[in-house]
VEXBA-865659 format. One record per atom (N, C-alpha, C): x, y, z. Coordinates in steps of 0.1 Angstrom, whole numbers, plus 5000, padded with zeros to 4 digits. Layout:
// residues N
     px     py     pz
      X      Y      Z
...
END
This chain:
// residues 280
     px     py     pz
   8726   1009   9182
   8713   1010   9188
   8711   1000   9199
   8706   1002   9210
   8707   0996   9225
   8692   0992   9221
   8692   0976   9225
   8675   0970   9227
   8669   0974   9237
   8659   0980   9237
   8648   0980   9249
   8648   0967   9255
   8648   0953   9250
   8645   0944   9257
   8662   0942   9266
   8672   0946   9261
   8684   0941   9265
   8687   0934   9278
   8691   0930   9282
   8699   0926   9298
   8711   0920   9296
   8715   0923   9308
   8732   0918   9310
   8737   0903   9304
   8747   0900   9296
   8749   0890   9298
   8746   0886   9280
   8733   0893   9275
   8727   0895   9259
   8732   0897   9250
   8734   0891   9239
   8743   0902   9227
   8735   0912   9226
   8739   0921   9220
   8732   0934   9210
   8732   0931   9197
   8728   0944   9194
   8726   0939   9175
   8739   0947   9172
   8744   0937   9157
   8757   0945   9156
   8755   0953   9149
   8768   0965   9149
   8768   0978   9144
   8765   0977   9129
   8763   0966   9121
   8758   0964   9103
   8746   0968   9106
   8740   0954   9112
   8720   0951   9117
   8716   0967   9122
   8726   0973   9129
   8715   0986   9136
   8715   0994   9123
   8727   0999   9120
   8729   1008   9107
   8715   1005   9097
   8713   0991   9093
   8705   0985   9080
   8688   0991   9089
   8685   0987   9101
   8677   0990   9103
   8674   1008   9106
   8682   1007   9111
   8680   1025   9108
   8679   1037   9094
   8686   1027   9087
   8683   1029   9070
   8667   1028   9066
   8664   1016   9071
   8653   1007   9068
   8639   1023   9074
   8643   1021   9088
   8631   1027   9090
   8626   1042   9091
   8642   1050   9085
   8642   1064   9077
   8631   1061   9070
   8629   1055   9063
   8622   1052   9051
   8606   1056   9052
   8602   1051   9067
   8588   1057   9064
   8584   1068   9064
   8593   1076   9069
   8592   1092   9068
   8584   1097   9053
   8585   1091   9041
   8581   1095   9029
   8571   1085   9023
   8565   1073   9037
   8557   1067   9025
   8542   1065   9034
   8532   1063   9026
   8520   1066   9026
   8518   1054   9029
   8525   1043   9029
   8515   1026   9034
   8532   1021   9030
   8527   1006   9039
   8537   0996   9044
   8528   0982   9042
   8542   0972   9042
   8533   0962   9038
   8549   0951   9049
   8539   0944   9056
   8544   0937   9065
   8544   0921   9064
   8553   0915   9059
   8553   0900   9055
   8560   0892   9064
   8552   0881   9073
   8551   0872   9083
   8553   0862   9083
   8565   0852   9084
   8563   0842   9085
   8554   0834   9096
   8552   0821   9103
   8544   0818   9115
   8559   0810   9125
   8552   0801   9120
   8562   0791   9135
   8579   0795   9133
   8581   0791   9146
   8597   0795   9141
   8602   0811   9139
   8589   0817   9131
   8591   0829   9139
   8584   0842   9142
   8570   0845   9143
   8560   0847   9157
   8556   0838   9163
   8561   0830   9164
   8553   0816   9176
   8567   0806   9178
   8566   0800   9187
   8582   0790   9192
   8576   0775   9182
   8586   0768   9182
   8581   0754   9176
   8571   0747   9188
   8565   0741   9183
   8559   0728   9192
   8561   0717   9183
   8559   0703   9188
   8556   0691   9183
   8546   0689   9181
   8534   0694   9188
   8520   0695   9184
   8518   0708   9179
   8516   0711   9168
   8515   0723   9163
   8506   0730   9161
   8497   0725   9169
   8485   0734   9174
   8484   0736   9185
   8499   0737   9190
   8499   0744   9207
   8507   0757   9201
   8515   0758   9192
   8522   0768   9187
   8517   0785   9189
   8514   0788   9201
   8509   0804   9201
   8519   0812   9202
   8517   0823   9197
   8527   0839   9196
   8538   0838   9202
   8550   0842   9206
   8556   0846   9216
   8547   0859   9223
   8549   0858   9238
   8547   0867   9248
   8547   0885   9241
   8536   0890   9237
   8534   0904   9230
   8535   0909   9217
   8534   0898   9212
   8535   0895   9197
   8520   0896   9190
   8513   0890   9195
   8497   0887   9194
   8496   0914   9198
   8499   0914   9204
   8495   0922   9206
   8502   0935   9200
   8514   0937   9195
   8520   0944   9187
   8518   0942   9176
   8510   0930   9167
   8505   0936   9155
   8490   0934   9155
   8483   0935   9167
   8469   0941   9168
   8474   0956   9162
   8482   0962   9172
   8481   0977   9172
   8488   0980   9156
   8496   0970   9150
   8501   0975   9136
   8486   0972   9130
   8481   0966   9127
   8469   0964   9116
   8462   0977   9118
   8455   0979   9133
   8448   0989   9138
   8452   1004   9133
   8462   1002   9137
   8465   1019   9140
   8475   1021   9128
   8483   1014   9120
   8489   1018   9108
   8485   1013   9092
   8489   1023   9088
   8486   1022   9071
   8491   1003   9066
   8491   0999   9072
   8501   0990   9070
   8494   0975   9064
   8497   0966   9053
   8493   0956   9049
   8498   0943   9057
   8492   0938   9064
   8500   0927   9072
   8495   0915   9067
   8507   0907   9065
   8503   0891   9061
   8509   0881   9062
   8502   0871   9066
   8514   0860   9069
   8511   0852   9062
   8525   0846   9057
   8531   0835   9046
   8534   0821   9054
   8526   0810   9050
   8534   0800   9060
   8527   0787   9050
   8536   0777   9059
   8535   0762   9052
   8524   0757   9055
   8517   0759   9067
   8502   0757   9075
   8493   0756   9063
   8479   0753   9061
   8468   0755   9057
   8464   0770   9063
   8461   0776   9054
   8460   0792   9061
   8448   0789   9071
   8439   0781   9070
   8426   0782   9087
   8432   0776   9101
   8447   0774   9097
   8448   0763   9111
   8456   0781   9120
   8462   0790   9110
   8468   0803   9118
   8458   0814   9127
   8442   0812   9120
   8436   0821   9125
   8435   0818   9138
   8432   0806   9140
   8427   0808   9164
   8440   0810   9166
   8453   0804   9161
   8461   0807   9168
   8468   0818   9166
   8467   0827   9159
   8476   0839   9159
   8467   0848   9169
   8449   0846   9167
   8439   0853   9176
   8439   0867   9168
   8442   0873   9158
   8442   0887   9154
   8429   0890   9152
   8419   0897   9160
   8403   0901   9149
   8408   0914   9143
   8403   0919   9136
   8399   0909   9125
   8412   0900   9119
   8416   0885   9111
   8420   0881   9107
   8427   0886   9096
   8439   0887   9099
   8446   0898   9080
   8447   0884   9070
   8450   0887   9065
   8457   0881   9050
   8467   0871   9051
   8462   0858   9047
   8474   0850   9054
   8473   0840   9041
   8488   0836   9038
   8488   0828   9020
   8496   0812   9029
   8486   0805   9028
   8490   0792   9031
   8498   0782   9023
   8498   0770   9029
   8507   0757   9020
   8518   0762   9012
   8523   0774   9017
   8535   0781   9010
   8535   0789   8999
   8522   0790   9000
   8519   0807   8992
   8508   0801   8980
   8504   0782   8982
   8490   0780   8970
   8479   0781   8971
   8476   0788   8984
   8464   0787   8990
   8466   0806   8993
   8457   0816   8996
   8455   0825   8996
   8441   0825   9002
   8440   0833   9018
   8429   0833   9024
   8428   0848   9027
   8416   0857   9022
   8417   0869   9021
   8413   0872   9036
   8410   0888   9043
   8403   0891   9053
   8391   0893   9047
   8381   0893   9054
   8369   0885   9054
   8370   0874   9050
   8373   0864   9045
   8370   0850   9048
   8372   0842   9033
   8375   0855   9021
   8374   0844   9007
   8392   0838   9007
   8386   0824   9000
   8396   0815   8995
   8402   0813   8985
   8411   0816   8983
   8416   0809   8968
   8427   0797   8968
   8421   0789   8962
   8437   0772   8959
   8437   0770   8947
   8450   0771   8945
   8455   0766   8932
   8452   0753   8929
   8446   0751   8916
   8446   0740   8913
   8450   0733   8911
   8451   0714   8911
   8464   0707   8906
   8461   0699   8898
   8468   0693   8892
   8465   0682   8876
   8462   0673   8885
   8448   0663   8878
   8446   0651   8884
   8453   0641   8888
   8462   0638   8878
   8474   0630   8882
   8480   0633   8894
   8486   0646   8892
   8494   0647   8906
   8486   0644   8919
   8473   0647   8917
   8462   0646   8932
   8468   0633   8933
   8462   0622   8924
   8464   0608   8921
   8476   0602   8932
   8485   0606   8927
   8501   0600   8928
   8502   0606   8942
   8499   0615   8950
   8493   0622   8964
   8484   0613   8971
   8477   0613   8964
   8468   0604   8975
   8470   0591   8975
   8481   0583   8968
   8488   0570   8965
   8497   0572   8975
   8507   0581   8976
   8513   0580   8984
   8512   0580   8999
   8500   0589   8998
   8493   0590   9014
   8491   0577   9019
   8482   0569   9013
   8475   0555   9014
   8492   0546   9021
   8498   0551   9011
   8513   0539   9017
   8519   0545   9031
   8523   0556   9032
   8526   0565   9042
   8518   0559   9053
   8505   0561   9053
   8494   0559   9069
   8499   0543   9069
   8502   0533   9061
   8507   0518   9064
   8523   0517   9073
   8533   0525   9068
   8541   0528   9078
   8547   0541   9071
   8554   0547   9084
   8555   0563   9084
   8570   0562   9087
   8576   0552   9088
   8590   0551   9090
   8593   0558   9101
   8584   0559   9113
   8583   0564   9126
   8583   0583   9129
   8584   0584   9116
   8575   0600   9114
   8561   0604   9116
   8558   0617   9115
   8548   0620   9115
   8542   0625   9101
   8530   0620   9093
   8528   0621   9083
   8515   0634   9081
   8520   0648   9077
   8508   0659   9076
   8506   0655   9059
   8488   0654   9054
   8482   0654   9048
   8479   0666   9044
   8486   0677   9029
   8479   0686   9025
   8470   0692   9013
   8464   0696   9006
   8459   0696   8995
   8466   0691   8986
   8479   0702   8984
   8489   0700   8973
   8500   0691   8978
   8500   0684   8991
   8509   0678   8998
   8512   0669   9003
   8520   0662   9007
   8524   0654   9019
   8537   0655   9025
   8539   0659   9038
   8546   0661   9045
   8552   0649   9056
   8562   0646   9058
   8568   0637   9065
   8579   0647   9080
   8571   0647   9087
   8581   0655   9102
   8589   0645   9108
   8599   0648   9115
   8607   0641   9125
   8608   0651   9142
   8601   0660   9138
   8608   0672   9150
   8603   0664   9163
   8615   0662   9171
   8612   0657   9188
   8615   0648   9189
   8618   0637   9177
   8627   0625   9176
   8637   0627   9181
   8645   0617   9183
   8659   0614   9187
   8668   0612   9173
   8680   0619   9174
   8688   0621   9160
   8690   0612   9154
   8695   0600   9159
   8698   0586   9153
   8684   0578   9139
   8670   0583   9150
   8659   0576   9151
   8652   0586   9134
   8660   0600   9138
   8655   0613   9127
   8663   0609   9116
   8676   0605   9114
   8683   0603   9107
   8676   0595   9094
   8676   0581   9101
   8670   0569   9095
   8653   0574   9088
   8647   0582   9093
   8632   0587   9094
   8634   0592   9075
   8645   0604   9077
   8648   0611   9063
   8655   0605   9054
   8666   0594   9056
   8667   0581   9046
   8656   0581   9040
   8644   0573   9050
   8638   0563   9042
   8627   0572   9034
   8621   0584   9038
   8616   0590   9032
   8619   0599   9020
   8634   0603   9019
   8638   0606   9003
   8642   0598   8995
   8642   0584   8999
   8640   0574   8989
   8632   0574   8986
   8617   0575   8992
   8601   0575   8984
   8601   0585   8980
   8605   0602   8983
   8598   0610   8976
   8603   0613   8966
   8620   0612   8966
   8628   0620   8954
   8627   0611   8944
   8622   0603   8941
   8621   0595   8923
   8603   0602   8917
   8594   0605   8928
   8584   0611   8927
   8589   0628   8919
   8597   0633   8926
   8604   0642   8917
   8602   0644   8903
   8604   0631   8896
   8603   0632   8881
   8597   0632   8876
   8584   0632   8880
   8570   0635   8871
   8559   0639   8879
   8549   0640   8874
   8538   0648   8881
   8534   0662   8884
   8549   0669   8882
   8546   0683   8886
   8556   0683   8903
   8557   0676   8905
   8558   0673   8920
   8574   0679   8923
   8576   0687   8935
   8590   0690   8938
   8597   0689   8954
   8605   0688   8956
   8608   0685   8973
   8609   0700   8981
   8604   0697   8989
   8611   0706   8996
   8615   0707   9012
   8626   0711   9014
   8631   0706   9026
   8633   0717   9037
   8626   0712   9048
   8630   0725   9058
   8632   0712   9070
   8636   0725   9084
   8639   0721   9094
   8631   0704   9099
   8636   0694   9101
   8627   0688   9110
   8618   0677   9098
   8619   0683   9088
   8609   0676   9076
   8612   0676   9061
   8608   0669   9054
   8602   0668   9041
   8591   0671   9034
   8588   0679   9025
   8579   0681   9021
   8578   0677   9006
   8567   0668   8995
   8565   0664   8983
   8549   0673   8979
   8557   0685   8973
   8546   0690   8972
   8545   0699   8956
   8533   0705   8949
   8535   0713   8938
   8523   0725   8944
   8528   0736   8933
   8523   0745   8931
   8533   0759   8940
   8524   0769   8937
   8536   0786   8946
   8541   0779   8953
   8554   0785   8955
   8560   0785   8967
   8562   0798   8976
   8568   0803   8989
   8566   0813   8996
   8570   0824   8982
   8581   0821   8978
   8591   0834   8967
   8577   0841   8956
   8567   0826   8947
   8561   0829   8946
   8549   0839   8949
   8546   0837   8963
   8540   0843   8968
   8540   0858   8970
   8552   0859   8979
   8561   0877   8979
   8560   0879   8963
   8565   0874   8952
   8566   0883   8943
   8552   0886   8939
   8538   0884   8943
   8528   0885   8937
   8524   0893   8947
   8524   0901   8959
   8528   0906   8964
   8530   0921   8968
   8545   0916   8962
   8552   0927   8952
   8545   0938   8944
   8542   0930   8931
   8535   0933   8918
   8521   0942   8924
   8510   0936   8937
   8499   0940   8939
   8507   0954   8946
   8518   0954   8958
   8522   0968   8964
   8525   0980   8950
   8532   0973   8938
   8540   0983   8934
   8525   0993   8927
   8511   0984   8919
   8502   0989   8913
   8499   0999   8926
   8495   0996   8936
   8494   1003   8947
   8497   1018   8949
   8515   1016   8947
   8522   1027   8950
   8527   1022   8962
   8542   1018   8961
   8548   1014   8968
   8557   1017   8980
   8555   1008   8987
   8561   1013   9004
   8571   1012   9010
   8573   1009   9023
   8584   1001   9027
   8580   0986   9028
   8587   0976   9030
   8582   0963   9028
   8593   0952   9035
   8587   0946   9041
   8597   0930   9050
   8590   0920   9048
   8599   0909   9049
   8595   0894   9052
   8605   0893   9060
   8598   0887   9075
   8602   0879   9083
   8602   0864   9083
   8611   0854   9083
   8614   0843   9082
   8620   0835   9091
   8623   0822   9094
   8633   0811   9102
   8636   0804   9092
   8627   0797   9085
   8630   0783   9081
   8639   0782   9067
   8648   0771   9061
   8647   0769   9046
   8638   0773   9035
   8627   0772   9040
   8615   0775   9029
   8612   0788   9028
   8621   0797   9039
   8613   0813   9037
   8628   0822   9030
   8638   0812   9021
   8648   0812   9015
   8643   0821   9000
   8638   0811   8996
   8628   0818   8982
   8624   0834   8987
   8616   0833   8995
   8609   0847   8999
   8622   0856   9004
   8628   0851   9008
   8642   0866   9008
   8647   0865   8997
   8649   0857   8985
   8650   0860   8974
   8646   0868   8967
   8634   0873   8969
   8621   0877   8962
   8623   0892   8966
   8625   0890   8977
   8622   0906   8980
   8638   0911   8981
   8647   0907   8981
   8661   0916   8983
   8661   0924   8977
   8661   0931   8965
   8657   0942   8955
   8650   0949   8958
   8640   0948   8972
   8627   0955   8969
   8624   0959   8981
   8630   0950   8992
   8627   0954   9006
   8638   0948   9016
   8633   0944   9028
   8642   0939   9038
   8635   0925   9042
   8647   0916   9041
   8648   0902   9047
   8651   0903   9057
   8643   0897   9067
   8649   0891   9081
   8650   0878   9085
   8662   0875   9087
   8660   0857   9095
   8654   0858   9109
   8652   0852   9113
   8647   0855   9126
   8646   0840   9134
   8657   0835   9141
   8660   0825   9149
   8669   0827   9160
   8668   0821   9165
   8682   0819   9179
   8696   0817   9170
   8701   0809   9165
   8713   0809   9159
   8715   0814   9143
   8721   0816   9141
   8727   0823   9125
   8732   0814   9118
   8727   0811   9105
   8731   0803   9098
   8726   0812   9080
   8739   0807   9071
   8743   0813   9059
   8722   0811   9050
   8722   0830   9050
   8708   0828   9044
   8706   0842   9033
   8698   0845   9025
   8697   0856   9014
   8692   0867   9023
   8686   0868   9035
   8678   0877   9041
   8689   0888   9049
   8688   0897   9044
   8701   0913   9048
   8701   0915   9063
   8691   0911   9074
   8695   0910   9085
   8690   0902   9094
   8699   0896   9109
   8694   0883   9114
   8690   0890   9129
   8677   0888   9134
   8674   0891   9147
   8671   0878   9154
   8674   0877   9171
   8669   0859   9173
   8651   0869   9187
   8649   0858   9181
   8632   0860   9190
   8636   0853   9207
   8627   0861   9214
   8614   0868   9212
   8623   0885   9213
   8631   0882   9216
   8629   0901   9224
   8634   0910   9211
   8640   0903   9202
   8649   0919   9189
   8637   0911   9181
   8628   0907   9178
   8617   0901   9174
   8604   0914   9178
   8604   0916   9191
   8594   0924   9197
   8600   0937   9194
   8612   0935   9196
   8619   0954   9191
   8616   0957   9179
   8617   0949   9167
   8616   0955   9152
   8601   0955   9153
   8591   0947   9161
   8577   0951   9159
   8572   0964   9160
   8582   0969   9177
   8580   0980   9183
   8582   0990   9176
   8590   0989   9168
   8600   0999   9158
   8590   1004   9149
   8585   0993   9145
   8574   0998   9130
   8567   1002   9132
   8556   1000   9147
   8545   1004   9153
   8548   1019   9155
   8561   1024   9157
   8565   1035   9160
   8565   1043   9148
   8573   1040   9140
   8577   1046   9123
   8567   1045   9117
   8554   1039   9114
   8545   1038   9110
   8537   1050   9114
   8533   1051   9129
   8525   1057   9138
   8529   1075   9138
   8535   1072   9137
   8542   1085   9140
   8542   1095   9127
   8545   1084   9113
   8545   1095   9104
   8535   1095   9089
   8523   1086   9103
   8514   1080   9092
   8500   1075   9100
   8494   1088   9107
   8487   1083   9116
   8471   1084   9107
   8466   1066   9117
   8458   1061   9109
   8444   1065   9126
   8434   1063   9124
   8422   1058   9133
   8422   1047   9136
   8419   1043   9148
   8419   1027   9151
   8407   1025   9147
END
């Protein structure tokens, strides 16, 4: 299959990725609803250092206006964010369904919230470490979450990143052993956090599509953390990595953004539309 976005000089997708996707999107021919799982930064939006400059890639914002609108389709995005920080910036009205802090937080359309609760202690031992953290940050950036604390390095210098993640899994990983508390590691950062994770999330998900009557179904991903969530769904749907380079992950096919990013959008807006036409 030849990309619409293609130009000289581009890979193509290889002959596995087209085959898998062409498999994939036979599929809607027989189904009554679809359910569309999103990661955010990394992959509908590029990284920033300030991560509230983080907007869409270039027609992304607007290819799943027209999926929400015009297809049967459940769209939602899964990410490590606080789910209120995605709404201005993804810009979708109405706002879909987006499960924050990696799937413990759940922010419906129209506006209800749900957070997992955490044992007092663990708040405790969180907001202890916060207190030390804001004293020195080992020249990271220190995000403050409900269930969290996060330690970034992204935009450092390697030497300066190196030393950053030393000194910070010395403080978090003995935290590890009590509290509830578990690590988690993605690009650029550390995370000391409890409760769902993304896997958690998709499989709950899952469970609400299958009562439903079940569809076709993806999770799009980049990072370590959206490892779990292709876990979750390999059995059940289609994993996508979705980054500029390839690296060993559970997700059945790797597209790099923005342009085979905009083609599988286009794809579904198509295979949806076509054999499942909704009213805007």
């Amino acid at each position: 299959m030849q990309q619409k976005n293609w130009r000289e000089g581009e890979p193509r997708l290889t002959k596995e990725t087209a085959a898998r996707l062409d498999a994939f999107f036979s599929s809607f021919r027989r189904a009554a609803n679809f359910t569309l799982l999103l990661d955010y930064d990394g992959t509908l939006a590029p990284f920033r250092v300030n991560r509230f400059h983080a907007r869409p890639w270039t027609g992304v914002r607007e290819l799943l206006t027209q999926i929400q609108k015009q297809t049967p389709t459940r769209l939602v995005i899964v990410t490590g964010r606080p789910a209120a920080e995605i709404v201005p910036l993804l810009a979708i009205k109405p706002a879909p369904e987006i499960w924050g802090l990696h799937g413990a937080e759940r922010l419906f359309p129209g506006g209800r919230r749900e957070l997992e609760q955490i044992p007092a202690a663990t708040h405790a031992a969180l907001r202890t470490l916060c207190a030390q953290l804001q004293r020195d940050a080992f020249g990271g950036l220190i995000e403050q979450k409900p269930n969290a604390i996060v330690m970034h390095w992204r935009g450092v210098a390697p030497r300066k990143a190196r030393i950053i993640e030393q000194r910070t899994r010395a403080l978090f990983e003995p935290l590890t052993r009590k509290n509830g508390l578990s690590l988690l590691v993605f690009e650029a950062g550390l995370e000391l956090r409890t409760g769902r994770d993304k896997g958690g999330a998709v499989r709950t998900i899952l469970e609400e599509s299958s009562n439903e009557g079940a569809g076709p179904i993806a999770y799009l991903g980049d990072d370590l953390t959206d490892e779990s969530a292709f876990r979750a769904i390999k059995s059940r749907g289609l994993g996508v990595l979705v980054r500029r380079q390839a690296r060993e992950t559970s997700a059945g096919i790797w597209l790099r953004p923005p342009g085979e990013l905009r083609d599988f959008l286009a794809r579904w807006l198509a295979s949806s539309t076509r054999f499942n036409m909704k009213p805007a």
